[in-house]
SELOTI-549242 format. One record per residue: residue in one letter; x, y, z of N, C-alpha, C, O in turn. Coordinates in steps of 0.05 Angstrom, whole numbers, padded with zeros to 5 digits, always signed. Layout:
% SELOTI-549242
AXYZXYZXYZXYZ...
% end
This chain:
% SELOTI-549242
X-01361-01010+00964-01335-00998+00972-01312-01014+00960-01293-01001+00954X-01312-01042+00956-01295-01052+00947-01284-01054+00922-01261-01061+00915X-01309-01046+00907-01309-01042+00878-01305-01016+00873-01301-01008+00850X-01304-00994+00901-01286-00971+00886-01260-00967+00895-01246-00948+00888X-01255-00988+00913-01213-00990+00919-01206-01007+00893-01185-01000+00882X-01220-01025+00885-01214-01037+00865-01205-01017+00839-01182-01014+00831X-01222-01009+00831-01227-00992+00808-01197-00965+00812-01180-00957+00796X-01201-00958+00843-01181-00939+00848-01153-00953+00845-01135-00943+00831X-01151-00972+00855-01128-00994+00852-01116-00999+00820-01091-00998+00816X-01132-01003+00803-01131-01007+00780-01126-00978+00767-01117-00980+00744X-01130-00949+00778-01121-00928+00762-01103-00933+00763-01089-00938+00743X-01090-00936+00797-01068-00917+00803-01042-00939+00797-01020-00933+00805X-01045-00960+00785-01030-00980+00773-01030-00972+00751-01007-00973+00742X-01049-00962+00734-01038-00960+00707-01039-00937+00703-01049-00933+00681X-01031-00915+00717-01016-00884+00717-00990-00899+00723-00972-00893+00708X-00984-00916+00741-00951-00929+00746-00941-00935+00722-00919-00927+00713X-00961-00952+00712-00944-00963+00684-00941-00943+00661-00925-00946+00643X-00963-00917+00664-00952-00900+00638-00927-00881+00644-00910-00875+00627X-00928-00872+00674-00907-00857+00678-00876-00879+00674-00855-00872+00664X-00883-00902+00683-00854-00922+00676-00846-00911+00644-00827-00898+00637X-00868-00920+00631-00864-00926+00599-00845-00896+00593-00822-00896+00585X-00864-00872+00600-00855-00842+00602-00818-00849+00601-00803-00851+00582X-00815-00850+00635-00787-00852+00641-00771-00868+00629-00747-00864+00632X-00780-00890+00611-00763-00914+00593-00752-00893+00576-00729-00887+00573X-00777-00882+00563-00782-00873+00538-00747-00845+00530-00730-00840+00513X-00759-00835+00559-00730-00802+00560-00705-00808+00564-00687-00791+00560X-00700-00844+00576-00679-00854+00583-00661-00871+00560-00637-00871+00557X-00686-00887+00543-00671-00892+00516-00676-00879+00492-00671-00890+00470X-00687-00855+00493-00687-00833+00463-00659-00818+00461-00652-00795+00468X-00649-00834+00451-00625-00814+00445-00631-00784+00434-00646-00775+00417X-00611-00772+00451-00623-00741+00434-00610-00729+00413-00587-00736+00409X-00622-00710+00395-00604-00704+00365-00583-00696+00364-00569-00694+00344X-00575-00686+00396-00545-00688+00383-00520-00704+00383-00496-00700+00375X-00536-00731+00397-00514-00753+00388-00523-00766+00362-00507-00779+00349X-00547-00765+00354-00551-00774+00334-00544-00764+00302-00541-00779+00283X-00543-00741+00302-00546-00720+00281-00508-00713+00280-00495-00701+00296X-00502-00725+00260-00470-00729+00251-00470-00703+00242-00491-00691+00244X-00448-00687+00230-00445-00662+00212-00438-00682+00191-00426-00703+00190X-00449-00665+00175-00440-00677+00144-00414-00670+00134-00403-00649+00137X-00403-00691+00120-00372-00694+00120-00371-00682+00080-00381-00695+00061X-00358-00661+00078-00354-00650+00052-00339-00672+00037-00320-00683+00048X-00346-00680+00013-00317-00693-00008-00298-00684-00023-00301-00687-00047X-00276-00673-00015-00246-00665-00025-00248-00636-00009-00244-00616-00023X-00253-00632+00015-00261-00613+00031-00228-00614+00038-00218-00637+00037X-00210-00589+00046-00192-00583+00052-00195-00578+00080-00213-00566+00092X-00167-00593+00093-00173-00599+00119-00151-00562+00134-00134-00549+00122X-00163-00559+00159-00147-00541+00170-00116-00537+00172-00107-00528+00194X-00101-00541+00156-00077-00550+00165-00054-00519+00153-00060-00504+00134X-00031-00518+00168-00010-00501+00159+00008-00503+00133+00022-00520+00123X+00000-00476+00126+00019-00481+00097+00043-00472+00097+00042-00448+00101X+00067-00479+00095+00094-00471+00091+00106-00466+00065+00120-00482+00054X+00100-00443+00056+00122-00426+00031+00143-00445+00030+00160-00452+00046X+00131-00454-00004+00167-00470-00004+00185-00448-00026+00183-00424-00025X+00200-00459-00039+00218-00438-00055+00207-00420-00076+00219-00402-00087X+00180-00430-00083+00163-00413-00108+00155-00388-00102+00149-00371-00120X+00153-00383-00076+00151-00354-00063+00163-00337-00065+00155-00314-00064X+00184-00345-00069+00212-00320-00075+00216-00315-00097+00224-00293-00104X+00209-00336-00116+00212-00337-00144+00210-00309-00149+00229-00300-00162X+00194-00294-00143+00189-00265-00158+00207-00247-00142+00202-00225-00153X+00218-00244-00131+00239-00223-00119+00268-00223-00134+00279-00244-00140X+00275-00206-00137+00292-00195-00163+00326-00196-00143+00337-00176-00133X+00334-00223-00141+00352-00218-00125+00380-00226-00144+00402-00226-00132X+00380-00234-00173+00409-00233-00190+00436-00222-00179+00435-00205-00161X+00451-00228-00186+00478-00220-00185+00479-00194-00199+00488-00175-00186X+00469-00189-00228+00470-00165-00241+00440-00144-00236+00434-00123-00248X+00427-00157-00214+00408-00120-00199+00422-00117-00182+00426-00093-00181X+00440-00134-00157+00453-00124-00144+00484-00103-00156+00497-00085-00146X+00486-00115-00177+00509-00086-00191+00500-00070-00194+00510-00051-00181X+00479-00065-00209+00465-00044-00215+00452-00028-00189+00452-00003-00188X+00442-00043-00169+00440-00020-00147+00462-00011-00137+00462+00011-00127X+00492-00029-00138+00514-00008-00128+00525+00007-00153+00546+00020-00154X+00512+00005-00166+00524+00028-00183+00513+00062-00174+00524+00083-00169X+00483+00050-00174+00460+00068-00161+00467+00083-00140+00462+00107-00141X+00478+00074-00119+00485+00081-00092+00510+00101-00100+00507+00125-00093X+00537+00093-00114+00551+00105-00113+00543+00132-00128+00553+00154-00122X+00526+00129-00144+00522+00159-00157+00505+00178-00128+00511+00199-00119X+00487+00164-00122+00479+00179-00089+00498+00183-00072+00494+00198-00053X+00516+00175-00075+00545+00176-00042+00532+00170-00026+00524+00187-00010X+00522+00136-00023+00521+00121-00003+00542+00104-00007+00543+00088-00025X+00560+00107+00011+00585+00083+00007+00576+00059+00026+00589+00038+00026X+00561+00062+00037+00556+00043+00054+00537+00019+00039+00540-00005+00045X+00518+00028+00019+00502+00016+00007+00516+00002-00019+00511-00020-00028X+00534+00020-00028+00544+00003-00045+00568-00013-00045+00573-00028-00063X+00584-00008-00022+00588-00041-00014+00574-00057-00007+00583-00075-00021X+00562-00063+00002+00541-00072+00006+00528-00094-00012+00530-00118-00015X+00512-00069-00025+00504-00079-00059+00530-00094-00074+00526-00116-00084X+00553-00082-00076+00577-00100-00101+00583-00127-00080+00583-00148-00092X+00588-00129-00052+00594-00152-00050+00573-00169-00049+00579-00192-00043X+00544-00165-00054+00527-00186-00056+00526-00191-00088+00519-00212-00098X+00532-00167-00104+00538-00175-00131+00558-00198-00150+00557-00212-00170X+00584-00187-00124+00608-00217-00119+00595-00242-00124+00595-00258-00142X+00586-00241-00101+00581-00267-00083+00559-00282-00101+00561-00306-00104X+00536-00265-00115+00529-00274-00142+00542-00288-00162+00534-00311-00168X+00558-00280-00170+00572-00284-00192+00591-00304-00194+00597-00317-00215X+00600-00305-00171+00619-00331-00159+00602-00353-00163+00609-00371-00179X+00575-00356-00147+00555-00373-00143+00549-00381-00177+00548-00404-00185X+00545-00362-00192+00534-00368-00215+00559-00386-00229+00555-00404-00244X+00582-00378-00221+00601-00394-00242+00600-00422-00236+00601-00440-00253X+00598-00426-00209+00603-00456-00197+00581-00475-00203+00583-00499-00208X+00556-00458-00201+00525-00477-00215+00521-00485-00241+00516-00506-00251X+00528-00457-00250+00519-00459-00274+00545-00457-00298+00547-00437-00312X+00558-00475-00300+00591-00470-00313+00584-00465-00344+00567-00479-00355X+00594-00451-00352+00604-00461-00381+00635-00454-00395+00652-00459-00379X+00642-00446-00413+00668-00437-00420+00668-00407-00412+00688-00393-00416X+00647-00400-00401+00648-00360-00396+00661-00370-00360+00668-00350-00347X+00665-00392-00346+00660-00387-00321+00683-00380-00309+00679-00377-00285X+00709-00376-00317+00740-00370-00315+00732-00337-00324+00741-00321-00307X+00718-00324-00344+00708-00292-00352+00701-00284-00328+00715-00269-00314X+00674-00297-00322+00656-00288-00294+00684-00287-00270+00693-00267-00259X+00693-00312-00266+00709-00302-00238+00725-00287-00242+00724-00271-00223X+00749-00279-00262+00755-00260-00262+00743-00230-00260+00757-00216-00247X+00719-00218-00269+00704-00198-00268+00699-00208-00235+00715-00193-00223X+00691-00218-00225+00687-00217-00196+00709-00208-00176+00709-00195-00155X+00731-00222-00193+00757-00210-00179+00762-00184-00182+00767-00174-00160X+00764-00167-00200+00759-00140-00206+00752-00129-00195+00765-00113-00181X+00714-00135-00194+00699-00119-00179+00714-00125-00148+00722-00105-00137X+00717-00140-00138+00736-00155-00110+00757-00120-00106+00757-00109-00084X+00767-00113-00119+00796-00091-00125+00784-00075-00115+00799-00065-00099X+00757-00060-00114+00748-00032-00121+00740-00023-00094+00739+00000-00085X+00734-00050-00082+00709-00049-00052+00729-00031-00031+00719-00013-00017X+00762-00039-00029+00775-00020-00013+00779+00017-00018+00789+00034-00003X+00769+00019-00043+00771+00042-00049+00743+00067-00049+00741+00090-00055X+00721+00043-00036+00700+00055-00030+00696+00075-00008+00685+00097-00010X+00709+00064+00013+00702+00082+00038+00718+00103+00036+00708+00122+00048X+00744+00110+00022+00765+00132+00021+00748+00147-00005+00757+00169-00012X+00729+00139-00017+00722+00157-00039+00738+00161-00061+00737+00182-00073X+00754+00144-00069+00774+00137-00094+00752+00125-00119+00756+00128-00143X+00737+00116-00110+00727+00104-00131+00700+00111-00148+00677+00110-00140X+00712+00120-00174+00690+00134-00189+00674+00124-00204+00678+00103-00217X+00650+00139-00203+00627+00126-00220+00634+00112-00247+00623+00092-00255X+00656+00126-00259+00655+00110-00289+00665+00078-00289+00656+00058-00300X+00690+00082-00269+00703+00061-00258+00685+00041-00253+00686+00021-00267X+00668+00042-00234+00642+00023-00228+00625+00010-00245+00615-00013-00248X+00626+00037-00258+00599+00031-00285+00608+00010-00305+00593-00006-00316X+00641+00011-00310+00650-00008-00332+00658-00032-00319+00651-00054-00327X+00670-00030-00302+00670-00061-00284+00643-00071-00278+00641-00095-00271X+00626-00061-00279+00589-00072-00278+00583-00083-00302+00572-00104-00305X+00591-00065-00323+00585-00079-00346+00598-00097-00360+00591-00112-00378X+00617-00094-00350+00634-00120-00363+00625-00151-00348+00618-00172-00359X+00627-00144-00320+00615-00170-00300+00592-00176-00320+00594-00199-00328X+00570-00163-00332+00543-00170-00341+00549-00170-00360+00532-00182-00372X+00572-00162-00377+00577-00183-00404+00576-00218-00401+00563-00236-00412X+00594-00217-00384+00606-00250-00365+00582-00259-00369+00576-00274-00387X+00565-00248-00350+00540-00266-00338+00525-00262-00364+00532-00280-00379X+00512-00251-00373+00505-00256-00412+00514-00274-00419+00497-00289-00425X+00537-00284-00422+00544-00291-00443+00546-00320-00429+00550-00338-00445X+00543-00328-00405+00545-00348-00393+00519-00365-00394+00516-00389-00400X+00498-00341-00387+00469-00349-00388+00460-00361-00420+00447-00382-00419X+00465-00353-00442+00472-00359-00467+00473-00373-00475+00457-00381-00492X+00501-00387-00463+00516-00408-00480+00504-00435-00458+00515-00456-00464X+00493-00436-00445+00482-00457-00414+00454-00465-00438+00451-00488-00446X+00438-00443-00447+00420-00456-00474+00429-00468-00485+00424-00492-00487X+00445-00454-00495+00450-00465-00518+00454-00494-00519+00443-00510-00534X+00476-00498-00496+00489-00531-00486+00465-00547-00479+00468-00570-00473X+00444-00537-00478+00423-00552-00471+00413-00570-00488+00405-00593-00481X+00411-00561-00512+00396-00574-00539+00378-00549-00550+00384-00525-00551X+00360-00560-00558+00338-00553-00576+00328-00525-00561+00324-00525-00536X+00322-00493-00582+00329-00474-00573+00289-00473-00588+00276-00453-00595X+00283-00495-00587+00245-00491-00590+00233-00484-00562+00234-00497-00541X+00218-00452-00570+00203-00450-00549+00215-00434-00522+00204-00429-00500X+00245-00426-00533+00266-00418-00511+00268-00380-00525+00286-00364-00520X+00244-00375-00541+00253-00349-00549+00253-00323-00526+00266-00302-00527X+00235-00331-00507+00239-00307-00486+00261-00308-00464+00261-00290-00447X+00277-00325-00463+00296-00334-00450+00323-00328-00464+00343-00323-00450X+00326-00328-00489+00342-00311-00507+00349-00286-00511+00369-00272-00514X+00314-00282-00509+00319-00247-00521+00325-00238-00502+00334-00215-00505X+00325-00251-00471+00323-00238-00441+00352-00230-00433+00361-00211-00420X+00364-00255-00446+00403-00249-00452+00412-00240-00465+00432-00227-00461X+00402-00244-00486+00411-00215-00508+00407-00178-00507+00415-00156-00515X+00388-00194-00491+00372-00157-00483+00398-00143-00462+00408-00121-00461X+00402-00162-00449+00426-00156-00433+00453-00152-00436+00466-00138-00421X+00461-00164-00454+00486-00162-00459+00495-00141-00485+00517-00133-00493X+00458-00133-00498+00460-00108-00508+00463-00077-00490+00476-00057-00496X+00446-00082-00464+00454-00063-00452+00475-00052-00439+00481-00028-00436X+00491-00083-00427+00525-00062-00420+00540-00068-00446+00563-00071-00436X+00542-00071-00467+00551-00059-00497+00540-00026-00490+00551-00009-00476X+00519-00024-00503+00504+00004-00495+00524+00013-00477+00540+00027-00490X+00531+00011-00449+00539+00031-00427+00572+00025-00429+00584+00034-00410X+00589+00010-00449+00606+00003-00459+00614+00025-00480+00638+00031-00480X+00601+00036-00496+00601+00054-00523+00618+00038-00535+00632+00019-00527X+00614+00048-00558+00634+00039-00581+00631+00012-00593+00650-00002-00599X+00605+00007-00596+00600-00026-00599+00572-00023-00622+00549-00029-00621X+00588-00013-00638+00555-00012-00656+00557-00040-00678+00536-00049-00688X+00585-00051-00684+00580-00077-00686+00567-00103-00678+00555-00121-00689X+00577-00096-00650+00557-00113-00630+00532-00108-00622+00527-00117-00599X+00522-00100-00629+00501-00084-00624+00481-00092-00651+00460-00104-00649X+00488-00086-00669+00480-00090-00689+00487-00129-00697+00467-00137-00710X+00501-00145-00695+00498-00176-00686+00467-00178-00668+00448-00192-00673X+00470-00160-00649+00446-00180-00621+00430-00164-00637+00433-00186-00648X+00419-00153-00648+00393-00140-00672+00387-00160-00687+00365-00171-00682X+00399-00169-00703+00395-00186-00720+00384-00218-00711+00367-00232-00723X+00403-00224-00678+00397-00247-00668+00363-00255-00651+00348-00274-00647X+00366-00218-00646+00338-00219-00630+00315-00213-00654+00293-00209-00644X+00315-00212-00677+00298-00218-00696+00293-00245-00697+00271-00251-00707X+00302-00258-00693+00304-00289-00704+00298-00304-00680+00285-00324-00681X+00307-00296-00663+00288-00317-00636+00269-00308-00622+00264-00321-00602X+00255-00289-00627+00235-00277-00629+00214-00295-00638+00191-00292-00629X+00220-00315-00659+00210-00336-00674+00205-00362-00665+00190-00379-00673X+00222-00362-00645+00219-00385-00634+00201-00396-00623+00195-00419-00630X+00188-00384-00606+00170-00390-00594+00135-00387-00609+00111-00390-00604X+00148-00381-00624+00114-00385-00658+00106-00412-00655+00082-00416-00651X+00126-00436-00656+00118-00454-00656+00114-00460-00691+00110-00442-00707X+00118-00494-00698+00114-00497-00722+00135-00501-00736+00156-00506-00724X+00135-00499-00767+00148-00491-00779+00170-00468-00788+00191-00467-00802X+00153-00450-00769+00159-00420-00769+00192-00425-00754+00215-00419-00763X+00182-00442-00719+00210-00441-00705+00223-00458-00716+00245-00447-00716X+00226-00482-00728+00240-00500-00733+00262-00485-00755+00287-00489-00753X+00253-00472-00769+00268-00461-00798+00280-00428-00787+00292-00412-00802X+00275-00421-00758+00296-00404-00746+00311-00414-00739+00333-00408-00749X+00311-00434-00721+00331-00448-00700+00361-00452-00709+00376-00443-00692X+00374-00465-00732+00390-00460-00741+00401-00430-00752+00425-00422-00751X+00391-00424-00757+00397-00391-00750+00407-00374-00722+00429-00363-00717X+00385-00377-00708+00392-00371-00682+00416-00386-00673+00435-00374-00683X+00423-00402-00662+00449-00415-00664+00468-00400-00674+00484-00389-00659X+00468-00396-00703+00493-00387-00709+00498-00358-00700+00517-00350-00687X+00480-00344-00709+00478-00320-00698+00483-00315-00669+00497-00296-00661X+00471-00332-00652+00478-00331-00619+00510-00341-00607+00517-00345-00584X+00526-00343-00637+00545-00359-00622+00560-00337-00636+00582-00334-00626X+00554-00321-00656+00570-00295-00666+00561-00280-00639+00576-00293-00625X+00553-00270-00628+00549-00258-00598+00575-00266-00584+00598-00258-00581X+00557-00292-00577+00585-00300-00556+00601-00296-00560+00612-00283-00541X+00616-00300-00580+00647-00296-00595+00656-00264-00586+00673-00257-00569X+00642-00252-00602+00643-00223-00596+00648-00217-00564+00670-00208-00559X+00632-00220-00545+00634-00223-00517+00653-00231-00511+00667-00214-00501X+00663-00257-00511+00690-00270-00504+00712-00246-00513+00730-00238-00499X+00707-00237-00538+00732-00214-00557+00731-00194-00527+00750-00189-00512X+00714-00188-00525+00715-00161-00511+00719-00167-00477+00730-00149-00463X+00713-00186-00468+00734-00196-00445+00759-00210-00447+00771-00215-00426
% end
């Protein structure tokens, strides 16, 4: 009998000690999910808010000379409301452009602002006619041509500046165009927009326009200044 309390003695001690070991065992196994990190990406972009800075707008067509052009627009619809509207944000353009961006056109420009300034009281009574509008628009966008222009020009080196040229010349051909009577001038910005056209070739090609362009771009201006 004693040798089977013994023997029983001796299980039921070492069932104690495996169930201990057991309970050690569940108490210090860490479990996987303190152990098991997420893996951290390298140059992984973190969640954060983006704020539109000024390059966003870049593409919205907000000039001094589309806002003329939509009050020109308006008044041929008989919205008087729109095209005040439209001419005093065309003003308020134009003013802005002289003070930023100065050159010898910027006494042209404010005057043409002042002009257009004359017309706005004669909107709501219906005094004021399309042609009236149309030539005070074009003349303002002579100004601003011829301002945009000569701001290159004062810059330096006209390498590489050919779409920025033709973009002012293109313009200051079109209120000529809605000007009539300018086939002189007209025929100058032809000749000028052949030649900086070149510019941007790169090479030899632009180097041996560039003096060209110049002179030719400054027979423009001239002309422009004549006609304001």
């Amino acid at each position: 009998m004693k040798t089977i309390r013994f023997r029983v003695g001796v299980a039921l001690t070492s069932l104690s000690l495996v169930a201990a070991t057991i309970s050690s065992a569940q108490v210090t196994t860490p479990s996987e999910s303190n152990t098991l990190a997420k893996p951290t990406v390298i140059g992984a972009i973190k969640d954060t808010s983006i704020t539109p800075g000024a390059s966003a707008t870049t593409g919205q067509d907000n000039t001094a000379t589309a806002h003329l052009d939509n009050a020109v627009a308006a008044l041929n619809k008989g919205d008087k409301a729109a095209t005040t509207e439209e001419l005093k944000s065309g003003i308020a353009g134009l003013e802005a452009e002289a003070q930023s961006k100065p050159t010898s056109f910027k006494d042209k420009i404010l005057a043409q602002a002042g002009k257009l300034k004359a017309l706005l009281p004669l909107i709501p009574t219906g005094a004021l006619g399309n042609g009236v509008l149309g030539k005070a628009v074009s003349l303002a966008k002579l100004a601003s041509g011829g301002n945009q222009l000569e701001g290159i020009l004062a810059a330096g080196s006209l390498l590489g500046k050919g779409s920025q040229l033709t973009s002012g010349l293109s313009g200051i051909g079109s209120a000529l165009g809605a000007l009539g009577g300018q086939s002189s001038g007209q025929s100058l910005i032809s000749t000028a927009l052949s030649t900086v056209g070149k510019l941007d070739q790169g090479g030899l090609v632009a180097k041996a326009a560039e003096p060209a362009a110049k002179t030719q771009i400054g027979s423009v201006l001239n002309m422009v200044k004549g006609i304001l």
